[in-house]
C-alpha positions in Angstrom: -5.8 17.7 -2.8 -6.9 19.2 -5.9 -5.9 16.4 -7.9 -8.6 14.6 -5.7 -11.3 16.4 -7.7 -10.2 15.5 -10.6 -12.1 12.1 -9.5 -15.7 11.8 -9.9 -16.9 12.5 -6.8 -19.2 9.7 -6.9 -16.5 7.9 -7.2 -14.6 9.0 -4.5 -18.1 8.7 -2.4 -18.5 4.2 -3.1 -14.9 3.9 -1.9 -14.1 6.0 0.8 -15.1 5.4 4.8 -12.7 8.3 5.7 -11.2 11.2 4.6 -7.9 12.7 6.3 -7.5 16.1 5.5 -4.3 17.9 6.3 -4.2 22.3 6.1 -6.2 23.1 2.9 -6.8 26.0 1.1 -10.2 27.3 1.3 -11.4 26.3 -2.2 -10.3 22.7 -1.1 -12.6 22.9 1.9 -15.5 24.3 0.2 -15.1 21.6 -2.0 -15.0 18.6 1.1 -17.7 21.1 2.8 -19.8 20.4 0.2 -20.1 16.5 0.7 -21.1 16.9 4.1 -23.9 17.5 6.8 -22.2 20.2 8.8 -22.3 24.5 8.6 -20.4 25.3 6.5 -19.1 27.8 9.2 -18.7 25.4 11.6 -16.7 23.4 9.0 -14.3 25.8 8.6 -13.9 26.7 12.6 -13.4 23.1 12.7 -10.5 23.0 10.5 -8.8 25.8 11.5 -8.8 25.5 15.2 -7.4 21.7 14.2 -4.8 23.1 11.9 -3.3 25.2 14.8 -1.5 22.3 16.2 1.4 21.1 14.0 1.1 18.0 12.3 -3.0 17.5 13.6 -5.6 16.7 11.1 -9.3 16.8 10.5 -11.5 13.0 9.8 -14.2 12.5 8.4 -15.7 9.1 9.2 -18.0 8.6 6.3 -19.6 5.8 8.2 -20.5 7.5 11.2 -23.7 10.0 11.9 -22.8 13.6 12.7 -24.0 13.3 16.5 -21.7 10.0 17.2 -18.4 10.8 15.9 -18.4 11.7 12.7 -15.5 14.5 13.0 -12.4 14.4 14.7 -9.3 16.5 15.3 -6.7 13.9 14.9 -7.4 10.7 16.0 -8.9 11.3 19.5 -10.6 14.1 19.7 -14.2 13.6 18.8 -15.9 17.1 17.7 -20.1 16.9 18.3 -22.0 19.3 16.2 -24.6 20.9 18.0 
């Protein structure tokens, strides 16, 4: 991942409609956390109650609005901020 920041993030914003991320480090997640509308605390309870299950990742749907499934856990399990 941290060679992902080595791209301008502006960059990485015009191309991108999702971002898969697999277990991070927390600098990593600070560093998605801060591209996006959600707590950060809730962020990070996001990713690591996703990251319990082996081989399950966290999307972000870049074209979708937080309330209307912006997040997931995998591919099927929509998370709703509240």
């Amino acid at each position: 991942m941290s060679k992902l920041f080595h791209t301008s993030r502006q960059t990485i914003r015009e191309n991108a409609n999702f971002i898969v991320l697999f277990k991070q480090d927390l600098k990593d997640i600070n560093h998605v956390y801060n591209d996006n509308d959600m707590l950060k605390d809730e962020f990070r309870n996001l990713c690591k109650e996703a990251w319990k299950k082996p081989h399950i990742f966290v999307v972000i749907d870049l074209t979708s609005d937080i309330s209307n499934g912006k997040y997931s856990k995998g591919l099927d399990e929509f998370y709703i901020s509240v």
